[in-house]
gemmi code that builds the backbone of each chain (N, CA, C; Angstrom):
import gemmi

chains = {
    "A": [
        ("UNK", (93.375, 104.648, 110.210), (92.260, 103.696, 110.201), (91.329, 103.987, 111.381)),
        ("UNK", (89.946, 103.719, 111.301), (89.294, 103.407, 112.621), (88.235, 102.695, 111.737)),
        ("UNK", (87.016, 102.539, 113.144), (86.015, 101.996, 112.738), (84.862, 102.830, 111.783)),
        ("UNK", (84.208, 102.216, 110.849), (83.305, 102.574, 110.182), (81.919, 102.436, 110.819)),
        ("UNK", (80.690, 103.113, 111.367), (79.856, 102.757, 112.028), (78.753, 103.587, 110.933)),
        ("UNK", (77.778, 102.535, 110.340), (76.471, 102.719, 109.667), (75.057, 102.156, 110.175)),
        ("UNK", (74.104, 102.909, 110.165), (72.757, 102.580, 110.318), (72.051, 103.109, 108.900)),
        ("UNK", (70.854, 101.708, 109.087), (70.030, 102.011, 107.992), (68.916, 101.654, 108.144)),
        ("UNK", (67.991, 102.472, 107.529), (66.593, 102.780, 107.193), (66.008, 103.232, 108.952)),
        ("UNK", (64.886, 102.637, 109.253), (64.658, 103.038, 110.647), (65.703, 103.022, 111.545)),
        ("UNK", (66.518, 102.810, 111.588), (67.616, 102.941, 113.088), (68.620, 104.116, 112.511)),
        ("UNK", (68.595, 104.628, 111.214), (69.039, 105.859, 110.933), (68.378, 107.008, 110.956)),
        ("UNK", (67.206, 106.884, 110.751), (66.139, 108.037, 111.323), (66.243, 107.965, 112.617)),
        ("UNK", (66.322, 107.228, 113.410), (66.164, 106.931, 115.058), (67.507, 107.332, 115.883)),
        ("UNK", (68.358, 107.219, 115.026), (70.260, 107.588, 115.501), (69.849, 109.132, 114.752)),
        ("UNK", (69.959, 109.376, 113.776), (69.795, 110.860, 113.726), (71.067, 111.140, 112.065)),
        ("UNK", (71.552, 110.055, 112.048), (72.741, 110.061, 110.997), (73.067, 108.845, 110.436)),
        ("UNK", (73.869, 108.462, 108.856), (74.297, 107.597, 108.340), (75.252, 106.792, 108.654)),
        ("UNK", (76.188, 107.742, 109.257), (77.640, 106.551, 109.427), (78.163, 107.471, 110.739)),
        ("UNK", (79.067, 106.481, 111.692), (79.801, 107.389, 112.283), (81.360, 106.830, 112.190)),
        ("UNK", (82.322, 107.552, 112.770), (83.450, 107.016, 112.514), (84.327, 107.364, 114.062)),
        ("UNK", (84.981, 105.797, 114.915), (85.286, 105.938, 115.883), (86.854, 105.254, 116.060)),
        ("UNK", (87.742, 105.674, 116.306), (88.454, 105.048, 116.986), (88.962, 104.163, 117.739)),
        ("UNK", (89.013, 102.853, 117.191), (89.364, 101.550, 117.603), (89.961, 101.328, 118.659)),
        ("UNK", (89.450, 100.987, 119.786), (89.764, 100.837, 121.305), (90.713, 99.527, 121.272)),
        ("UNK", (90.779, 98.922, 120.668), (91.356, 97.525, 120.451), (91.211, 96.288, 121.573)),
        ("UNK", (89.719, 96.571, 121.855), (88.873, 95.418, 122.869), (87.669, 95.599, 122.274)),
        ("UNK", (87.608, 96.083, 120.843), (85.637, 96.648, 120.803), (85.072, 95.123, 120.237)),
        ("UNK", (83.168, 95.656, 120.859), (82.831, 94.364, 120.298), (81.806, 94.993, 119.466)),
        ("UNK", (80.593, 94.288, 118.435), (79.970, 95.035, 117.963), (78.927, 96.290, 118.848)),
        ("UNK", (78.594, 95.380, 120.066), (77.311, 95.852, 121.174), (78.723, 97.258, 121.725)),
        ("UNK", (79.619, 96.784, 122.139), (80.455, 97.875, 122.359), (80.487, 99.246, 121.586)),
        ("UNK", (80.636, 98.682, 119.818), (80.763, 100.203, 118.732), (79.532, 100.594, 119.114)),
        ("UNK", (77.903, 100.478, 119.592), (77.254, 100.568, 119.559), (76.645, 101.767, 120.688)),
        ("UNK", (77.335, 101.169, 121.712), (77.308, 101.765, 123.105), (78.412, 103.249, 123.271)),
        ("UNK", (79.160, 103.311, 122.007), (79.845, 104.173, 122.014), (79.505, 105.061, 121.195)),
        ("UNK", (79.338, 104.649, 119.665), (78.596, 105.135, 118.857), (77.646, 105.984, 119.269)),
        ("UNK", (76.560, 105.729, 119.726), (75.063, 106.088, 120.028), (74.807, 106.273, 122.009)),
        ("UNK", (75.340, 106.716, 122.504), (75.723, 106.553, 124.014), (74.074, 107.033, 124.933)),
        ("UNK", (73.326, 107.810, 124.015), (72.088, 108.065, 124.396), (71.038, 107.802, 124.420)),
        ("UNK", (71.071, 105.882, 123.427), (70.388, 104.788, 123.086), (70.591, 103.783, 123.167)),
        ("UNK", (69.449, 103.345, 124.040), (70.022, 101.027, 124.299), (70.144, 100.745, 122.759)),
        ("UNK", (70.538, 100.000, 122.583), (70.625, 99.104, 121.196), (69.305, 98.503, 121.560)),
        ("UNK", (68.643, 98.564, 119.956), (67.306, 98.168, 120.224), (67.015, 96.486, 119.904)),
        ("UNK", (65.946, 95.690, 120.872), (65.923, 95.013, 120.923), (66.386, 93.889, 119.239)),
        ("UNK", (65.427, 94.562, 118.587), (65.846, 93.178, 117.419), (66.178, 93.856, 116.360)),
        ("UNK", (67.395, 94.422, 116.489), (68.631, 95.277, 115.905), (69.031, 93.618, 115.035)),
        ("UNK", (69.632, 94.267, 114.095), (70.670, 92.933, 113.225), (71.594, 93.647, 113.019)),
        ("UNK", (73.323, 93.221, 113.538), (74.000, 93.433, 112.890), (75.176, 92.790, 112.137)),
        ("UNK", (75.658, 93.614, 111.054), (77.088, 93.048, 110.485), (77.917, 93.727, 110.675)),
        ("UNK", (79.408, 92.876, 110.308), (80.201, 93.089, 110.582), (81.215, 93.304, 108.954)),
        ("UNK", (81.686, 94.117, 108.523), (81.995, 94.145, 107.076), (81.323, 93.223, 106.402)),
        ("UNK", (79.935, 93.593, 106.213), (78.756, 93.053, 105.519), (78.220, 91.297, 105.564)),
        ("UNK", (78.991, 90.813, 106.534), (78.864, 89.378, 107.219), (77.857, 89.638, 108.556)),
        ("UNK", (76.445, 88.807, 108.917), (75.887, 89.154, 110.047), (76.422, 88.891, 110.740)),
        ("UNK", (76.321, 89.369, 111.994), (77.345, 88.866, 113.475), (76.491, 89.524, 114.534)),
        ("UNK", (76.944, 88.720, 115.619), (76.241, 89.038, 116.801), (76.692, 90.413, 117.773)),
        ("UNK", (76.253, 90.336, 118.722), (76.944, 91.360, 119.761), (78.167, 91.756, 120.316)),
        ("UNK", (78.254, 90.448, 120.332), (79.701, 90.188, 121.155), (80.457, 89.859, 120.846)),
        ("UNK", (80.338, 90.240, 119.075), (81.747, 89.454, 117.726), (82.596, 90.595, 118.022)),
        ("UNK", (83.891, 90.257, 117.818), (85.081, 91.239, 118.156), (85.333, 91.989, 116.857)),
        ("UNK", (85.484, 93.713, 117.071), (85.753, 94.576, 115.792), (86.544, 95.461, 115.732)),
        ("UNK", (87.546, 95.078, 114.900), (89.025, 95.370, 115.095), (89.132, 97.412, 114.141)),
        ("UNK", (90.239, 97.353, 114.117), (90.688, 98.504, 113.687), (90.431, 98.391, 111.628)),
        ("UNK", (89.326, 99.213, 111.328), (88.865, 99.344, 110.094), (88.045, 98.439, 109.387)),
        ("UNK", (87.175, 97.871, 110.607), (86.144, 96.995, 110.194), (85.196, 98.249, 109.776)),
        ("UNK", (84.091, 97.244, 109.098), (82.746, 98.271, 109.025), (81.146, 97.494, 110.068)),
        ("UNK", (80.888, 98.398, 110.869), (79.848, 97.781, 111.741), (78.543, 98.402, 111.197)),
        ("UNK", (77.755, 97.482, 110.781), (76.264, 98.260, 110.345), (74.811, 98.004, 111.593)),
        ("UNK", (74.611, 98.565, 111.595), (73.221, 98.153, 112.551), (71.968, 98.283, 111.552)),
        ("UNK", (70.728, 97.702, 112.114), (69.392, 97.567, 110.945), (68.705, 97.140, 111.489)),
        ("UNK", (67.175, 97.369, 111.330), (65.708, 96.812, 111.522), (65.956, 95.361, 110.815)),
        ("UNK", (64.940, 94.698, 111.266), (64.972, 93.444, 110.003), (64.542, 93.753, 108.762)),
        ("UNK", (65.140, 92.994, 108.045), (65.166, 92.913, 106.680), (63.176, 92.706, 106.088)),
        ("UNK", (62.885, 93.329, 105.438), (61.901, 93.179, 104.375), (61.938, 93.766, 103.029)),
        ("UNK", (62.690, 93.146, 102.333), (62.838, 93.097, 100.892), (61.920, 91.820, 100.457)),
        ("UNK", (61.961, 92.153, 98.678), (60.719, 90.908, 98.232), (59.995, 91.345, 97.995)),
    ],
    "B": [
        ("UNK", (74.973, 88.140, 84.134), (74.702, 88.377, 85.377), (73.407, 87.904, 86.213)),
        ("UNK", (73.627, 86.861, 86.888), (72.620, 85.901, 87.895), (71.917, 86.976, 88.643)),
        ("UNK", (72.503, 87.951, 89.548), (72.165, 88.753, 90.292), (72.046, 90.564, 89.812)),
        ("UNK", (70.622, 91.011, 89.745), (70.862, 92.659, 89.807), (69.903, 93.276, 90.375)),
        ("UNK", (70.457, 94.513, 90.510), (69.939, 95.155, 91.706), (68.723, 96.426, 90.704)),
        ("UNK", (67.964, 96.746, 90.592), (67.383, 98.028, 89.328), (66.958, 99.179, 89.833)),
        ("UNK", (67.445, 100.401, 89.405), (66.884, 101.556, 90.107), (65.270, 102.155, 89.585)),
        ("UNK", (65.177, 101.789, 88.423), (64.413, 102.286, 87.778), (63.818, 100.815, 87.408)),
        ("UNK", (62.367, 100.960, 86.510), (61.556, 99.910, 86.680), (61.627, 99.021, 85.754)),
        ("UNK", (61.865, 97.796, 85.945), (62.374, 96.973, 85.095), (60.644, 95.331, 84.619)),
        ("UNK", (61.213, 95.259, 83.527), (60.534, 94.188, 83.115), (60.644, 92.675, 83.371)),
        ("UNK", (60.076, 92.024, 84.474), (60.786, 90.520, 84.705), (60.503, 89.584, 83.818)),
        ("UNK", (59.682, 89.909, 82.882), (59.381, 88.503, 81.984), (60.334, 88.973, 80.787)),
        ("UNK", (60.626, 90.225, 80.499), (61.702, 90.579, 79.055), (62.460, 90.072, 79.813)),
        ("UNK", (63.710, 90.600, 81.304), (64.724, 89.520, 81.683), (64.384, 88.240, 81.482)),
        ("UNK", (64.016, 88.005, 82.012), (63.529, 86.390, 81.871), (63.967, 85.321, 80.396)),
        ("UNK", (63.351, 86.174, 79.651), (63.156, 85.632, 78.429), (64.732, 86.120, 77.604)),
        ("UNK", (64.937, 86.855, 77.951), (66.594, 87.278, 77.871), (67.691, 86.303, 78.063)),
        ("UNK", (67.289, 86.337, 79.472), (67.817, 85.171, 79.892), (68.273, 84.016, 79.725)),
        ("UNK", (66.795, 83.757, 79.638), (66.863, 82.284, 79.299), (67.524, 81.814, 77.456)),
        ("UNK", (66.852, 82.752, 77.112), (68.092, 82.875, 75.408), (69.028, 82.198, 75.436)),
        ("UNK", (69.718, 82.785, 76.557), (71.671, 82.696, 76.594), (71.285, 81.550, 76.937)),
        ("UNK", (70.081, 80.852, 77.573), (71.192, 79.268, 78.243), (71.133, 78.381, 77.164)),
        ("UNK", (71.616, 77.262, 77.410), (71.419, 76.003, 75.916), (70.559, 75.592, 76.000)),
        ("UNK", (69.984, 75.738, 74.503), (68.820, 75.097, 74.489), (69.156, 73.400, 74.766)),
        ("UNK", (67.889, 72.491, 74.874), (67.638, 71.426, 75.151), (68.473, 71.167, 76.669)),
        ("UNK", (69.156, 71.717, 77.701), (69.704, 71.270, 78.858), (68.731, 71.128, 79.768)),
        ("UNK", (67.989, 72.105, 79.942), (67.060, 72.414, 81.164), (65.752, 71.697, 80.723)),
        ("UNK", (64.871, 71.436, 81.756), (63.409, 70.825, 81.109), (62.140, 71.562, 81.886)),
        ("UNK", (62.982, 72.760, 82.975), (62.027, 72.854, 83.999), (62.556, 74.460, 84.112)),
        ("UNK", (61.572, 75.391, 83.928), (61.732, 76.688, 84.483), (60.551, 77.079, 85.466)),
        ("UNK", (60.944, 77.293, 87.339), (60.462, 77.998, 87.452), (60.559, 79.446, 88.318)),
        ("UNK", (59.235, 80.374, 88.061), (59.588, 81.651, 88.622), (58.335, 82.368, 89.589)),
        ("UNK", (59.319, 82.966, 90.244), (58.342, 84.017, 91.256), (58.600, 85.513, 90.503)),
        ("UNK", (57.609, 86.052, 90.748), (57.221, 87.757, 90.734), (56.416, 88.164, 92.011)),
        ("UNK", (56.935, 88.886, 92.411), (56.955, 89.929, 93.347), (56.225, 91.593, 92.796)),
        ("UNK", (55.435, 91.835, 93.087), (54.579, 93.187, 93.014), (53.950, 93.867, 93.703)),
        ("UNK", (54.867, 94.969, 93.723), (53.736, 96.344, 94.925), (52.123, 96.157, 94.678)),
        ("UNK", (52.217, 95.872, 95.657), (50.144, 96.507, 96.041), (49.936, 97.898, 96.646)),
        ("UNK", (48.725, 97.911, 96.589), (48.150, 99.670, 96.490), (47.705, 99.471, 98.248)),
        ("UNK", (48.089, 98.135, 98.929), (47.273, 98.152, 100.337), (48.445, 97.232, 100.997)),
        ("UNK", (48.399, 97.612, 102.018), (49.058, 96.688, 103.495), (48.296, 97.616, 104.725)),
        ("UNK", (48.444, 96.172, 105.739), (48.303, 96.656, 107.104), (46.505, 96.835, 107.115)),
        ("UNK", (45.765, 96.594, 106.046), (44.524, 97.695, 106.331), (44.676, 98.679, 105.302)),
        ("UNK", (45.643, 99.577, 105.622), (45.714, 100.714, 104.877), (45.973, 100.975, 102.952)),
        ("UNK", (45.688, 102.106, 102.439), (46.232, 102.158, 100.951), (47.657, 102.703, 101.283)),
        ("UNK", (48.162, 102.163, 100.545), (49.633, 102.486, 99.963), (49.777, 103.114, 98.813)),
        ("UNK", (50.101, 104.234, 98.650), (50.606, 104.794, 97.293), (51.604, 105.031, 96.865)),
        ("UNK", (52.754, 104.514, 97.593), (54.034, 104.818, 96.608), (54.981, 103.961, 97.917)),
        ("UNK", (56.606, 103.770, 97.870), (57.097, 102.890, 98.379), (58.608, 102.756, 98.024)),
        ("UNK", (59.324, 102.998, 99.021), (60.876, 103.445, 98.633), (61.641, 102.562, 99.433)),
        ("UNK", (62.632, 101.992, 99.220), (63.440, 100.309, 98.945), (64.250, 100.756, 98.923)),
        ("UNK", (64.884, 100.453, 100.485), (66.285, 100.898, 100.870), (66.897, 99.798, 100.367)),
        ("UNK", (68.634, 99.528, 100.190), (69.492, 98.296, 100.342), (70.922, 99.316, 101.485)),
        ("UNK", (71.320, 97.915, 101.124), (73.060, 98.120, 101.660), (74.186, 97.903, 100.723)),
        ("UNK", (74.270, 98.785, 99.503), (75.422, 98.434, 98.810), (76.174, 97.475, 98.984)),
        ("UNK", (76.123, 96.647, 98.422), (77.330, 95.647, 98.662), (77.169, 94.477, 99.304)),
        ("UNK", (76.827, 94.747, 100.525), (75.954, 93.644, 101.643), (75.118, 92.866, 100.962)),
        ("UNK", (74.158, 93.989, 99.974), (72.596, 93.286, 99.427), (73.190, 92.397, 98.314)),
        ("UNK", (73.819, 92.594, 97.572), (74.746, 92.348, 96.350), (75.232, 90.730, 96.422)),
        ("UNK", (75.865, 90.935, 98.305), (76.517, 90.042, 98.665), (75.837, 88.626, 98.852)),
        ("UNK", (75.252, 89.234, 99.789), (74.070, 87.744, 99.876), (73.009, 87.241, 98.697)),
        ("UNK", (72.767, 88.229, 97.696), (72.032, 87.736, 97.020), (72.692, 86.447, 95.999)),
        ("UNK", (74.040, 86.560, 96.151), (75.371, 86.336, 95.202), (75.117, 84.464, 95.980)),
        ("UNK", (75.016, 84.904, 97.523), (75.383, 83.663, 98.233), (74.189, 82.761, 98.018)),
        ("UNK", (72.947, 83.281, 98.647), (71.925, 82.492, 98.268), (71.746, 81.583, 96.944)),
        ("UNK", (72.120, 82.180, 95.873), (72.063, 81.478, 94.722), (73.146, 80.350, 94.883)),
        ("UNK", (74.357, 81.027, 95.130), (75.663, 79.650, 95.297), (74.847, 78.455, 96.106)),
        ("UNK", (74.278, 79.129, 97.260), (73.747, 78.182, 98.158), (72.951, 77.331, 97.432)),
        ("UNK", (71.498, 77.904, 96.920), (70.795, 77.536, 96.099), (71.384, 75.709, 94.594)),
        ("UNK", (72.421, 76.209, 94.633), (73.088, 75.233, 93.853), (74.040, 74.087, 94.026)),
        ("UNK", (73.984, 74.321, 95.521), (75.028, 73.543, 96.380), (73.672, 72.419, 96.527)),
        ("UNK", (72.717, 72.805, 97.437), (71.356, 72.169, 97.812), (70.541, 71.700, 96.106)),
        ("UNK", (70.506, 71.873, 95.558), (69.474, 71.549, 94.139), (70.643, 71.316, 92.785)),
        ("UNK", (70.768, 70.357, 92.006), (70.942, 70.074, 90.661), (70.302, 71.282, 89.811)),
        ("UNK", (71.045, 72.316, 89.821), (70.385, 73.316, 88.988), (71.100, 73.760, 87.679)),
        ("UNK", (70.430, 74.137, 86.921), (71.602, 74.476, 84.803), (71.621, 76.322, 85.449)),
        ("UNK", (70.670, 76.795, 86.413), (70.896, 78.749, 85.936), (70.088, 79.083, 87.180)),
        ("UNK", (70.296, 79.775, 87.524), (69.572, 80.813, 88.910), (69.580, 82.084, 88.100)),
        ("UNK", (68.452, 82.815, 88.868), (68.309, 84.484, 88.712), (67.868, 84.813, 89.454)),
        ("UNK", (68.271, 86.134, 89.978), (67.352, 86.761, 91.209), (67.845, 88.577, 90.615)),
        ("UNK", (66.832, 89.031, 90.558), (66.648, 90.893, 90.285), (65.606, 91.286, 91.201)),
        ("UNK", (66.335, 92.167, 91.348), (65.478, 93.730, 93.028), (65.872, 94.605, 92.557)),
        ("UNK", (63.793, 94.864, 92.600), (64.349, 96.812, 92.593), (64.796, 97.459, 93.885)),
        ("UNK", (65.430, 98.528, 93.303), (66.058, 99.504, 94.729), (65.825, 100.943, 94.749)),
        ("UNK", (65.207, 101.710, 95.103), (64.541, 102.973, 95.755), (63.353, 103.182, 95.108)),
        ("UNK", (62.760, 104.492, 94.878), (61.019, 104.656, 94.950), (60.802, 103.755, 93.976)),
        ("UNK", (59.042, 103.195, 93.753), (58.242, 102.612, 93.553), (56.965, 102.680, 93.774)),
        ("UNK", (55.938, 102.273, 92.221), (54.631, 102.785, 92.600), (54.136, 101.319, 92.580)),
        ("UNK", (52.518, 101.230, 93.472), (51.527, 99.903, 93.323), (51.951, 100.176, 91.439)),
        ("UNK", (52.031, 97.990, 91.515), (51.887, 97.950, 90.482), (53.187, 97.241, 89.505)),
        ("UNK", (54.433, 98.026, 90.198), (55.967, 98.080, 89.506), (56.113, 96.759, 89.935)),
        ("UNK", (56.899, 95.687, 89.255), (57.631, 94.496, 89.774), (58.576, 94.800, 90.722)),
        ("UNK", (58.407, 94.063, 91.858), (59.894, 94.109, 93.049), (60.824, 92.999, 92.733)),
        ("UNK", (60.526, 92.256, 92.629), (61.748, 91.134, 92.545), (61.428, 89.809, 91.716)),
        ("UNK", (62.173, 89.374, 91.144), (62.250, 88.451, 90.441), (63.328, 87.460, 90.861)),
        ("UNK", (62.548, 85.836, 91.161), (63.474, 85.150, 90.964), (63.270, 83.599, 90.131)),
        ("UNK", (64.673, 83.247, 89.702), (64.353, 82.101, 88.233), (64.941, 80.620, 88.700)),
        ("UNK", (64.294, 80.020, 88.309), (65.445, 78.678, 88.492), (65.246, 78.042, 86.998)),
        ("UNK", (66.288, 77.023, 86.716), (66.320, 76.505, 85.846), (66.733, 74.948, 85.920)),
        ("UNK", (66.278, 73.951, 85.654), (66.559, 72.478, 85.890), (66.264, 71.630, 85.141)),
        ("UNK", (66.945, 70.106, 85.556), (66.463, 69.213, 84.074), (65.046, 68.918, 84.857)),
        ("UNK", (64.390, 68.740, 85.929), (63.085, 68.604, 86.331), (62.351, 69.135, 87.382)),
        ("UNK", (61.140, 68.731, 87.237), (60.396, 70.613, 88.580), (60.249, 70.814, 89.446)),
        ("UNK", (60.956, 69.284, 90.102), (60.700, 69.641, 91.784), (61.700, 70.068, 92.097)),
        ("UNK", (63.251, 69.707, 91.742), (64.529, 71.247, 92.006), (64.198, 72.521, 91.726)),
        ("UNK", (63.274, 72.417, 90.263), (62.956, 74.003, 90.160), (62.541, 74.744, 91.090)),
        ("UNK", (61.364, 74.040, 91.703), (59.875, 74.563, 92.236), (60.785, 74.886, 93.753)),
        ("UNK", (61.601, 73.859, 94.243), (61.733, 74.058, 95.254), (62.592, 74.734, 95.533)),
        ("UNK", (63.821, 75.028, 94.604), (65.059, 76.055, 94.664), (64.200, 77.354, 94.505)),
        ("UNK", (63.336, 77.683, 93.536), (63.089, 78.957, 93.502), (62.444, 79.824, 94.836)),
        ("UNK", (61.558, 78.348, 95.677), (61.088, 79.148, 96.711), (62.337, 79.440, 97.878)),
        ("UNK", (62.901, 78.509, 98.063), (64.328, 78.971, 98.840), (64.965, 80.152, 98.020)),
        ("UNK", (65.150, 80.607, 97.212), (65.722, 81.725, 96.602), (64.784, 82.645, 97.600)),
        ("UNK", (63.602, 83.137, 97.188), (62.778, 83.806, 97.277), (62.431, 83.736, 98.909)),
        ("UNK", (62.643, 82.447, 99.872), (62.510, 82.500, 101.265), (63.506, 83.170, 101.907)),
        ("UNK", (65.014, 82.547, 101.583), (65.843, 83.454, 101.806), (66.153, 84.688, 101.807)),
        ("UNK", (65.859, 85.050, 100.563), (65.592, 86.540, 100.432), (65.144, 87.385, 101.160)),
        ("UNK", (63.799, 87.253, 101.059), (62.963, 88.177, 102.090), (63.626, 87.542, 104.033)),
        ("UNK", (63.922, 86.667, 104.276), (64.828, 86.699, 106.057), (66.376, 87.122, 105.938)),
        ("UNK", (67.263, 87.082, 104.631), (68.554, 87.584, 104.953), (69.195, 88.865, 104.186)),
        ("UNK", (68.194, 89.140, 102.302), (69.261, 89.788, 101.887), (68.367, 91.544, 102.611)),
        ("UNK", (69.465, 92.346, 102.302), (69.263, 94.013, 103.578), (68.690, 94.314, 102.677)),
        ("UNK", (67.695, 94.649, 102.703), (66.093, 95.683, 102.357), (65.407, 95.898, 103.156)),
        ("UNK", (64.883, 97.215, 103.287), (63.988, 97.344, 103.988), (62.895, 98.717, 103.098)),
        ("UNK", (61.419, 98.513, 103.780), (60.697, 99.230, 102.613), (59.876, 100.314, 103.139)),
        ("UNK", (59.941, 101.414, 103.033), (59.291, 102.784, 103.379), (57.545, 103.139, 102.606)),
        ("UNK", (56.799, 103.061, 103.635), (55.384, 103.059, 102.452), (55.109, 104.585, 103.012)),
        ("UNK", (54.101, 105.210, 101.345), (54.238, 106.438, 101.536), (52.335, 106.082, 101.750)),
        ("UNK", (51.646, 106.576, 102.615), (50.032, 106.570, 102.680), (49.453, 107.177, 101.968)),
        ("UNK", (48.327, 107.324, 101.770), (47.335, 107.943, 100.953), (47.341, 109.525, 101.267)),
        ("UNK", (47.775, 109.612, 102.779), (47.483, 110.917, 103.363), (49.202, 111.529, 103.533)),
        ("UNK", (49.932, 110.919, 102.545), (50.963, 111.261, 102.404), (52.189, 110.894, 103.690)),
        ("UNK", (51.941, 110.400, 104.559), (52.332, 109.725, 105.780), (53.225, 109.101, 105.212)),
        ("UNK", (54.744, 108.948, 105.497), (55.376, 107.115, 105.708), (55.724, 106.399, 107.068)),
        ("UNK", (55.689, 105.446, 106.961), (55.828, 104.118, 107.777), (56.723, 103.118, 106.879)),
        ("UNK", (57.888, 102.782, 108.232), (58.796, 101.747, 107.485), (57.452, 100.626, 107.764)),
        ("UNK", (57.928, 99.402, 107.152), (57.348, 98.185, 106.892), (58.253, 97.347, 108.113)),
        ("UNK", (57.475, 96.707, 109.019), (58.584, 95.840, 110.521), (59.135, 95.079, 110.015)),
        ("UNK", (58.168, 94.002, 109.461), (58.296, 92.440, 109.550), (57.436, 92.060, 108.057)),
        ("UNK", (58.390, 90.830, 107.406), (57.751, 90.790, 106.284), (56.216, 89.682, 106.482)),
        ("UNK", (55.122, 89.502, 105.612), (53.892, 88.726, 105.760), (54.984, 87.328, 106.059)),
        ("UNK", (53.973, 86.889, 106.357), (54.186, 85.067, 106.839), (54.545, 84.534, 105.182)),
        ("UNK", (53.850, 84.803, 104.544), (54.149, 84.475, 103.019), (52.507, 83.776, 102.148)),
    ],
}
model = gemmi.Model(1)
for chain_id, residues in chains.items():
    chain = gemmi.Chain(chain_id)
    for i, (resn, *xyz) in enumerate(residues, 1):
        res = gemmi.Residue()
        res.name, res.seqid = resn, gemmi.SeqId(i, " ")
        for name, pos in zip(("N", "CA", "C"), xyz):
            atom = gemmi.Atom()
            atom.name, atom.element = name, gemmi.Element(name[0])
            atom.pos, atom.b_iso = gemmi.Position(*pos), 0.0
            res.add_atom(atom)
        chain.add_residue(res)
    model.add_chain(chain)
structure = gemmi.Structure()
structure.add_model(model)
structure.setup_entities()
C-alpha cells in the first residue's frame, strides 16, 4: 500500500505529472503529501483538496492508501 | 439514472423529455430546468473550442450528493443533473439540470441550488482554446 497523490487540470500542468505515489510516513497530513510530493513548490494559495474524493483541508490526517488529490477551483456548468 | 456524465454531445431537451416519460404521470405539477451552453466569447476574448476536465468518481460523487441534498431541503417527485466531459465547441449544451415537484417554488428553487452547487463543489474545470489557437484554463466561475 502507499499513498495515491493526483493533480488536476492547472496544478497538473504546473506539477509536471498526473499522480504520484509515496510511502506512508504514518504522521502524513494532506499539506504534508504535498510538501513531499512536490518539494520544489509551495502549495498554491487556493489549492482545494480531497481526500479519497471527500474535500478536506490541510491538516486532515492521510493514512496508508488514501488517495490525496490537489486542484484549481472548480468551474464546471 | 438522475446523474450522467457525456463524452460526446448530448441533447438536453430529448433527455429531458425521456425522462420525464418514466415519471408518473399526474404526480408532479411543476418542472423546472436550467441549460447551460458554450459561448464563442469570455473574458473579452473569442473562444473557439473548450475541453472539460472531471475527476472520475469524485465528479460522479458529488453530483450524486447534491441531488440527495437537493431532496432532503425541497419536497421533490425527480432530480436530474447531466455534464458534458472533455472537448467542446460554442454552441454544444454543458449541463443540464431538472427538478420535478407538485409546485414551482420547490422547483424553481431546488433547480437553482442544483445548478449553484454545482458550479462551487462538483470537480470541473474548463480549458478554452482562443481564436489564435492559445489555451487558458478558466480561474473562477462568473458571479452567475
Amino acid at each position: 500500500m502507499s499513498i495515491t497523490v493526483r493533480y488536476f487540470a492547472s496544478l497538473r500542468e504546473r506539477v509536471g505529472r498526473a499522480e504520484d505515489h509515496l510511502e506512508a510516513a504514518g504522521n502524513d497530513t494532506a499539506g504534508g503529501v504535498w510538501s513531499r510530493a512536490v518539494p520544489d513548490q509551495a502549495i498554491p494559495d487556493r489549492v482545494l483538496i480531497a481526500i479519497n474524493q471527500e474535500y478536506a483541508d490541510a491538516d486532515h490526517p492521510v493514512g496508508d492508501g488514501d488517495e490525496v488529490a490537489f486542484f484549481p477551483p472548480v468551474t464546471g456548468g | 439514472m438522475p446523474i450522467s456524465l457525456h463524452p460526446e454531445a448530448f441533447d438536453p431537451w430529448a433527455l429531458l423529455g425521456e425522462y420525464q416519460s418514466r415519471l408518473p404521470a399526474g404526480g408532479f405539477g411543476a418542472t423546472a430546468v436550467f441549460v447551460g451552453t458554450m459561448r464563442d466569447f469570455n473574458e473579452g476574448d473569442d473562444v473557439r473550442a473548450m475541453t472539460l476536465e472531471h475527476y472520475p468518481g469524485m465528479t460522479e460523487k458529488h453530483l450524486q450528493d447534491i441531488t440527495t441534498e437537493a431532496r432532503k431541503r425541497w419536497d421533490l417527485d425527480d432530480c436530474l443533473i447531466a455534464h458534458r466531459v472533455g472537448p467542446i465547441e460554442p454552441g454544444d449544451p454543458i449541463v443540464l439540470t431538472a427538478v420535478w415537484s407538485a409546485h414551482r417554488k420547490a422547483a424553481f428553487e431546488a433547480c437553482r441550488y442544483l445548478m449553484e452547487e454545482l458550479k462551487h463543489r462538483a470537480p470541473f474545470w474548463k480549458q478554452e482554446t482562443l481564436k489564435d489557437g492559445a489555451t487558458r484554463w478558466v480561474e473562477k466561475n462568473t458571479e452567475g
